[in-house]
C-alpha positions as CSV (number, residue, x, y, z in Angstrom):
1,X,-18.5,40.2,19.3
2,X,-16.3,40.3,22.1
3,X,-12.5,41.4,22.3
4,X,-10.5,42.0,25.0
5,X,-6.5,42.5,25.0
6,X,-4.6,42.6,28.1
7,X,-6.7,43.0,30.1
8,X,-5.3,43.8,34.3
9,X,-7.6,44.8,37.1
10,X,-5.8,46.0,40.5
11,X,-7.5,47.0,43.9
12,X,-6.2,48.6,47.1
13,X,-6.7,46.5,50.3
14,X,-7.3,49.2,53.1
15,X,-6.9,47.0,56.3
16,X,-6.9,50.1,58.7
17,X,-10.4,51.5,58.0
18,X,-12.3,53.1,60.5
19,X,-15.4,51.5,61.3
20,X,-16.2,54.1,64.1
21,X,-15.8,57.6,65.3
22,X,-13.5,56.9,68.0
23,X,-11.2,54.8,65.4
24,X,-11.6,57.7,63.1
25,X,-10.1,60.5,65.7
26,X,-7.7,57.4,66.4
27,X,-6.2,57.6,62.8
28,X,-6.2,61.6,62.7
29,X,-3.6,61.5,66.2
30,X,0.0,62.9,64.7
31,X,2.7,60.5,64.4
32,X,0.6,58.1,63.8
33,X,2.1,55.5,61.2
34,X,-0.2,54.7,59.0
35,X,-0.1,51.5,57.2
36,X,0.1,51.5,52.9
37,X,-2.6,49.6,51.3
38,X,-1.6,46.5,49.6
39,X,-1.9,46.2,46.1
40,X,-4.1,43.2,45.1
41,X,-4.2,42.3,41.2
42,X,-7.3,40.5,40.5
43,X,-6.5,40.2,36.3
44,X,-3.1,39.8,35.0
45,X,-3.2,40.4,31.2
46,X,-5.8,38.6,30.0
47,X,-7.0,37.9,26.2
48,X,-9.5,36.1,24.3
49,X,-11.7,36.8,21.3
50,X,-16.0,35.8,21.4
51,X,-16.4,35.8,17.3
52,X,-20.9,36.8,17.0
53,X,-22.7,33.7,17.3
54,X,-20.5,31.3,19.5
55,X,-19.7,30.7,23.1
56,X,-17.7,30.3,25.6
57,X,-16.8,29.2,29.0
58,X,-15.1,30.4,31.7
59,X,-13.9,28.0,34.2
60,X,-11.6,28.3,37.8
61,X,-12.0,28.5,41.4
62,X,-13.9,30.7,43.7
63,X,-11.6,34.1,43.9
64,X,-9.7,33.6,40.4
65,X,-10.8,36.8,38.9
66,X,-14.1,35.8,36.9
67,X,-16.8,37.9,37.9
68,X,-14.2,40.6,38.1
69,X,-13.9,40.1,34.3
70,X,-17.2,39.9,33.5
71,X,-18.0,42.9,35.7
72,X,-15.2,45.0,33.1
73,X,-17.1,43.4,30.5
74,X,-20.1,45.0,31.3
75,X,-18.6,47.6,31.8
76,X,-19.9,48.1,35.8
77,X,-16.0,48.1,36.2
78,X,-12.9,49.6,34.2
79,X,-9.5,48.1,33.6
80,X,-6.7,49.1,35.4
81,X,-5.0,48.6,32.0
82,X,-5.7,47.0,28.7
83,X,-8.9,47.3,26.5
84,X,-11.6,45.7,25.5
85,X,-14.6,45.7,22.6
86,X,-18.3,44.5,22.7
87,X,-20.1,45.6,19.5
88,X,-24.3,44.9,20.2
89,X,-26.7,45.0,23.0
90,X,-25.1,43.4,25.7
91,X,-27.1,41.6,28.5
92,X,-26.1,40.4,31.9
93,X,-27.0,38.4,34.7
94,X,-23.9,38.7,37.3
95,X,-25.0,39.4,40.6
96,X,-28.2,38.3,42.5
97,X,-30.7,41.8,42.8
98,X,-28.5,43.6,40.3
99,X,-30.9,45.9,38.5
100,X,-33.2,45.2,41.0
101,X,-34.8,47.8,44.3
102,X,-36.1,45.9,47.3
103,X,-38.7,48.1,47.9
104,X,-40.4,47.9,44.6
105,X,-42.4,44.7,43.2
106,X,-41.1,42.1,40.8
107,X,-42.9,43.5,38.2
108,X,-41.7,46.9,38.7
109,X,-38.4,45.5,38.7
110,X,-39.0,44.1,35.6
111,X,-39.4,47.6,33.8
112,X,-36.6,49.2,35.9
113,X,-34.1,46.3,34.8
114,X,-35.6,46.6,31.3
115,X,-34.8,50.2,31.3
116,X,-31.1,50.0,32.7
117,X,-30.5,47.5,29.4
118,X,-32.0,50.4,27.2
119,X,-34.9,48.7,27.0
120,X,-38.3,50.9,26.1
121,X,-41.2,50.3,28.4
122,X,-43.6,49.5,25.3
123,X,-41.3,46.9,24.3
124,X,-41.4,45.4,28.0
125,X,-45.2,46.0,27.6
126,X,-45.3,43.2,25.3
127,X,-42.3,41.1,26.9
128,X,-43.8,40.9,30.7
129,X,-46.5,38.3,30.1
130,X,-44.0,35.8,28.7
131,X,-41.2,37.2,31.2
132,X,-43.6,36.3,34.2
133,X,-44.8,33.2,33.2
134,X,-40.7,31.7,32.3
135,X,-39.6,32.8,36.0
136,X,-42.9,31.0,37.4
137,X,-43.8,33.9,39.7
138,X,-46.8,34.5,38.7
139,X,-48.2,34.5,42.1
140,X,-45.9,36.5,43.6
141,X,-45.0,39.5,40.7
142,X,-46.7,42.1,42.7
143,X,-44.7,41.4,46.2
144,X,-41.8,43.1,47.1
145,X,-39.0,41.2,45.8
146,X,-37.1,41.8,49.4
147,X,-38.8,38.8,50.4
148,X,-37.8,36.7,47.2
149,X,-35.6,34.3,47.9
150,X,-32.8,34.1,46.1
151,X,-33.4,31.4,44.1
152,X,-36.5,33.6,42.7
153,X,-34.4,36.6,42.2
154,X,-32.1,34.2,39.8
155,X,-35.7,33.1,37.6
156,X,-36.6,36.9,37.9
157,X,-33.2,38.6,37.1
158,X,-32.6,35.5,34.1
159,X,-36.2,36.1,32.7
160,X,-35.8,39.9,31.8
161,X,-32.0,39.5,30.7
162,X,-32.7,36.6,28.3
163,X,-36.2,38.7,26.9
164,X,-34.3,41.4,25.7
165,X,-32.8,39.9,22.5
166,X,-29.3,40.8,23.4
167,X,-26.6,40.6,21.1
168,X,-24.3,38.9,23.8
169,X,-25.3,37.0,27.1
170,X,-23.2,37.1,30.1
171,X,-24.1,34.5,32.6
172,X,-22.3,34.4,35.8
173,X,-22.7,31.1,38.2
174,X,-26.0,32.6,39.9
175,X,-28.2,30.0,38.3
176,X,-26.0,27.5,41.0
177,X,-28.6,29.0,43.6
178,X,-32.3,27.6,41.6
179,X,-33.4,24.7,41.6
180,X,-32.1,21.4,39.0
181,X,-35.6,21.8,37.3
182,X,-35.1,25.6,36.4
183,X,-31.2,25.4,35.7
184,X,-32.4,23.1,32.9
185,X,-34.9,25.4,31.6
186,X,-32.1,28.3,31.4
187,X,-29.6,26.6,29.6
188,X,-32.4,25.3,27.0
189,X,-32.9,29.1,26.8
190,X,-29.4,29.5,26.6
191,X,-28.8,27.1,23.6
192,X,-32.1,28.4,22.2
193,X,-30.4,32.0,21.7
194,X,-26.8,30.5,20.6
195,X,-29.1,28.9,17.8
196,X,-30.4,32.1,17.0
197,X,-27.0,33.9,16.6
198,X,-26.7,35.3,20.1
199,X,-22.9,35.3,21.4
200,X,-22.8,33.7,25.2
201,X,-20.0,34.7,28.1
202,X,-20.6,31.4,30.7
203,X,-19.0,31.5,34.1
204,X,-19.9,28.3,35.5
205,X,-18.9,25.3,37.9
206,X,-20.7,22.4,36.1
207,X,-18.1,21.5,33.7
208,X,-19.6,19.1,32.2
209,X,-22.3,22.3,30.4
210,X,-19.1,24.1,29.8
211,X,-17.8,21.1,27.7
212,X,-21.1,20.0,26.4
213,X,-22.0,23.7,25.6
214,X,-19.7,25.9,25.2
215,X,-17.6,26.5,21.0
216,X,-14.4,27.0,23.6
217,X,-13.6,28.1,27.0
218,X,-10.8,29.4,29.0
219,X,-9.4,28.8,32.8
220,X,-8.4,31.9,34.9
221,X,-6.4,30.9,37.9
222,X,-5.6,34.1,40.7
223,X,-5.7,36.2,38.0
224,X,-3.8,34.7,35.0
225,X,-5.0,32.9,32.3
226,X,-3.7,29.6,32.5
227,X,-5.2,27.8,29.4
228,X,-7.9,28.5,26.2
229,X,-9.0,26.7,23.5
230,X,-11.2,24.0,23.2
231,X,-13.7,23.0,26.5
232,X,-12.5,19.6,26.7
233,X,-9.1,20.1,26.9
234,X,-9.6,23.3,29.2
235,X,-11.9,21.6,31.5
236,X,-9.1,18.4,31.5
237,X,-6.3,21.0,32.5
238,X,-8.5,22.4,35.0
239,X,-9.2,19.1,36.7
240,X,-6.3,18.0,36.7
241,X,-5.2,20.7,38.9
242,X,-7.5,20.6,41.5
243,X,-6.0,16.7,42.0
244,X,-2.8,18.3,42.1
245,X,-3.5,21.1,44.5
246,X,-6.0,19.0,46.7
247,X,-5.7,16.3,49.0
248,X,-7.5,13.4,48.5
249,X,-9.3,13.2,51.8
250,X,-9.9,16.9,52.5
251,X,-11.0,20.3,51.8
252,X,-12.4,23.2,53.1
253,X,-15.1,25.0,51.8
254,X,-14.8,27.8,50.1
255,X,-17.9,29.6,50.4
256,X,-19.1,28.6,53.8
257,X,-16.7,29.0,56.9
258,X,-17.7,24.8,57.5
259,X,-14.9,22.8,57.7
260,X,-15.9,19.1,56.3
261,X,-13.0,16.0,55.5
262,X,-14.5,13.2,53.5
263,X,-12.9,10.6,55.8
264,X,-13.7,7.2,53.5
265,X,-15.6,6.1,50.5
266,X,-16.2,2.9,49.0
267,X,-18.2,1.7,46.0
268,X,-19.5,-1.7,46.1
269,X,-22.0,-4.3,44.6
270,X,-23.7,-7.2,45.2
271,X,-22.1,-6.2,48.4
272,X,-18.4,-6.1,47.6
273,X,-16.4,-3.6,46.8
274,X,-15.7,-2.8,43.0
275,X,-14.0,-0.8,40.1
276,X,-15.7,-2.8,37.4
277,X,-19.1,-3.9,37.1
278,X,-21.5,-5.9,34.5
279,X,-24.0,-3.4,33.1
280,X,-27.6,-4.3,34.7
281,X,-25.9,-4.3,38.0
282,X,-26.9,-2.8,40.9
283,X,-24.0,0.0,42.9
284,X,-23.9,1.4,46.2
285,X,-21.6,4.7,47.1
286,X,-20.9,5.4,50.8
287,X,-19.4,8.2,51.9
288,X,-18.3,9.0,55.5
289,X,-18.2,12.6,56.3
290,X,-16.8,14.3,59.8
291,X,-17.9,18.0,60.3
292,X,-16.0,20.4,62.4
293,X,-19.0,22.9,62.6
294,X,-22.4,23.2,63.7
295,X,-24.5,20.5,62.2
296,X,-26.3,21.7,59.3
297,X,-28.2,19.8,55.8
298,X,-27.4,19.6,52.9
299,X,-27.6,18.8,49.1
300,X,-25.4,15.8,48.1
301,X,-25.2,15.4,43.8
302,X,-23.4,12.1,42.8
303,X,-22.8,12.2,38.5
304,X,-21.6,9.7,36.5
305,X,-19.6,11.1,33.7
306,X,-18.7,10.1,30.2
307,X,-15.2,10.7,29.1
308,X,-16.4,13.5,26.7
309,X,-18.6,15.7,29.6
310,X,-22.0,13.8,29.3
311,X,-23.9,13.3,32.2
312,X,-25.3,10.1,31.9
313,X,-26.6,9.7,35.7
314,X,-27.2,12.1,38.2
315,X,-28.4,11.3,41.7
316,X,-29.4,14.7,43.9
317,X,-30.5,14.1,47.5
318,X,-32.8,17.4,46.6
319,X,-34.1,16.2,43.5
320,X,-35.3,12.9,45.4
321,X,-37.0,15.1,48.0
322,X,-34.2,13.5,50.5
323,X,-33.0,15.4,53.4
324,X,-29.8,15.0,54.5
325,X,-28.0,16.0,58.0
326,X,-24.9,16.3,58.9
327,X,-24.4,16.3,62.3
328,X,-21.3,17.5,64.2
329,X,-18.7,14.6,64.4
330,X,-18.9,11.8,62.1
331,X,-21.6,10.7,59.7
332,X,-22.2,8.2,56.6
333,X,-24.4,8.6,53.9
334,X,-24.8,5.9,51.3
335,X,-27.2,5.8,48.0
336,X,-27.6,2.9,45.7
337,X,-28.8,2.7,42.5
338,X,-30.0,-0.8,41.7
339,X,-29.5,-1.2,38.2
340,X,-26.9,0.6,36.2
341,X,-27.6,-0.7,32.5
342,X,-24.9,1.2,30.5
343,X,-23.1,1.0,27.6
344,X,-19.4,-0.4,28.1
345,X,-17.1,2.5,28.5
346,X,-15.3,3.8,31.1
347,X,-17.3,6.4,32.9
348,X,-15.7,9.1,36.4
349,X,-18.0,9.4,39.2
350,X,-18.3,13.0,40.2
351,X,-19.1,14.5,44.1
352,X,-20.7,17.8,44.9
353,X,-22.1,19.0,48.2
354,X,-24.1,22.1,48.7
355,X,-26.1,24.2,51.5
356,X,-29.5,24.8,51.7
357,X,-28.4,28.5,50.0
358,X,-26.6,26.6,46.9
359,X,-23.2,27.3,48.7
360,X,-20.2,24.5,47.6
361,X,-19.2,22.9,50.6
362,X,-17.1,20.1,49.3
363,X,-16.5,18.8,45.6
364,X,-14.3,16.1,44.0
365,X,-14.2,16.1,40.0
366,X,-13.6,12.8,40.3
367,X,-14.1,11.2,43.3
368,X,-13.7,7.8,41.3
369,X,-13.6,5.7,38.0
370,X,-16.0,2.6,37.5
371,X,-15.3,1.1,34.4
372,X,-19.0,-0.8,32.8
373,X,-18.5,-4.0,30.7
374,X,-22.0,-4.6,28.7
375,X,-22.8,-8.5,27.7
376,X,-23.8,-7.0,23.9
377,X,-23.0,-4.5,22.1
378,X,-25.2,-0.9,21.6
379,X,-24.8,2.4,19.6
380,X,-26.3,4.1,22.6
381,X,-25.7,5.4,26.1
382,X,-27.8,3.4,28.2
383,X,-29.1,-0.2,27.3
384,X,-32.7,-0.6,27.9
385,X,-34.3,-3.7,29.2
386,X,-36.3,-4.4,25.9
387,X,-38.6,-7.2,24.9
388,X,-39.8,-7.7,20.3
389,X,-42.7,-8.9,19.9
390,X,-43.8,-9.6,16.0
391,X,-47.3,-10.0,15.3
């Protein structure tokens, strides 16, 4: 069980550090006027309640306070006021090469992260085969992990925190960094242990897994708790203030210093431009880009979403083995998918754009709303070309 009541975190921004000797003997003259840190509040009284066995979701922009809160959780970080209870062994997978020494192998870090969760080395002795063979390193366990990258560090540092058997699961957005095939793998792990009782803490930017996933969820934004209860209507209330707070052409990336504006896009079949289309039919999104910065590639994820969270297609540039540039200036990319055969419904089309690190550079949840009329009816998701035959 989780429980935490009011909880506020505040830090001290120092802009007036020395960063040398000479600055140092600069600060030390008299008369000097020194300049009085700012006070920064990261948390501003939150609350929420994990009962054992359920989960939940915590969603909201880069900077909002959410590692910050799981870091108190964890208790790697106190309160600046408030309380909070964890009652179990608590496991956690915040930070990439937390736990972890560069200097020492992956399977020595397996034991010295094993041991900072209490774990006995015996009890490792009989986890490491199986730990070793979910992060798929076997052939590189004995290497330095310095010279993991850090999409291995996320299959190392998930593999020994999910081994464990914790009581509670805290899962900060460092799976964003593997690769779709793995990410799949964890949250099967993930479910796998909420079936078994465990209680999971999710901070995540897929929201479709928070609302697919996740018993409830709550939105933290600079700080404040802005809405809790169940992930739907969370994840809703979320969205629909990033429409309100973005504008519809541009936005800067908040993890990179790129600056990209998503100048047009269309949707189109059959060659002409749609909202609607017959299920069967083939769709083409185009999206012109103009980048500011240095050209660079990147990872371009295209997801069309039932109204309930489901994923029902998703189209990855690095799943297809496609590499994408974007060049300084102007650029188009387009991707069509030549038959769409789904159910009738009405279905958003979600963008995201990443770096080669896993870095957002640009995301629109929704970019744009197709609406899918079927000739016949079906139960299902998608309608599959099908043929009886009766002997």
């Amino acid at each position: 069980m989780v429980e935490a009541t009011d909880i506020w975190k505040k830090f001290r921004l120092q802009k007036d550090r020395a960063d040398s000797v000479g600055q140092l003997l600069f600060q030390m003259l008299p008369r000097r006027r020194k300049e009085k840190p700012e006070t920064f509040w990261a948390l501003q009284g939150i609350s929420f309640d994990l009962p054992d066995g359920k989960s939940l979701g915590i969603v909201g922009n880069n900077g909002s306070g959410k590692s910050t809160l799981l870091k108190i959780l964890t208790r790697t970080m106190q309160p600046t006021k408030g309380h909070f209870r964890t009652t179990g062994r608590t496991s956690a997978l915040i930070e990439l090469g937390a736990g972890f020494h560069p200097d020492f192998t992956g399977r020595e870090n397996v034991y010295l992260n094993a041991s900072l969760l209490g774990i006995r080395r015996a009890e490792v002795d009989r986890k490491i085969d199986g730990i070793i063979e979910f992060a798929e390193l076997a052939p590189f366990i004995d290497v330095a992990v310095k010279y993991y990258s850090s999409g291995m560090y996320a299959r190392l540092g998930f593999a020994v925190a999910t081994s464990v058997e914790p009581d509670i699961l805290v899962v900060d957005e460092v799976l964003a960094v593997g690769d779709e095939a793995f990410a799949q793998k964890c949250m099967d792990r993930i479910l796998k242990m909420k079936g078994q009782g465990v209680s999971i803490l999710l901070v995540s930017h897929d929201l479709g897994s928070v609302e697919r996933l996740m018993d409830r969820a709550i939105w933290i934004d600079k700080g404040v708790l802005k809405a809790a209860g169940k992930p739907r209507e969370v994840v809703l209330a979320y969205r629909d203030s990033m429409g309100q707070a973005r504008s519809p052409t541009t936005l800067r990336a908040e993890k990179s210093d790129r600056s990209l504006q998503l100048r047009e896009w269309t949707l189109s079949s059959n060659g002409k431009r749609v909202t609607r289309l017959q299920s069967g039919d083939p769709l083409t999104v185009q999206l012109t880009w103009y980048n500011e910065a240095a050209p660079f590639d990147g990872d371009l994820k295209l997801s069309l979403r039932r109204p309930d969270g489901l994923d029902v297609v998703v189209l990855s540039s690095r799943a297809d083995a496609a590499s994408i540039s974007f060049p300084q200036g102007t650029s188009t990319v387009s991707v069509e998918a030549t038959a769409l055969h789904l159910a009738s419904g009405r279905y958003d089309l979600h963008l995201l754009l990443q770096d080669a690190t896993g870095a957002r550079l640009f995301e629109r949840h929704p970019l744009a709303e197709l609406t899918v009329q079927a000739r016949e009816k079906n139960a299902g998701v998608l309608l599959v070309p099908h043929i009886w035959r009766i002997n």
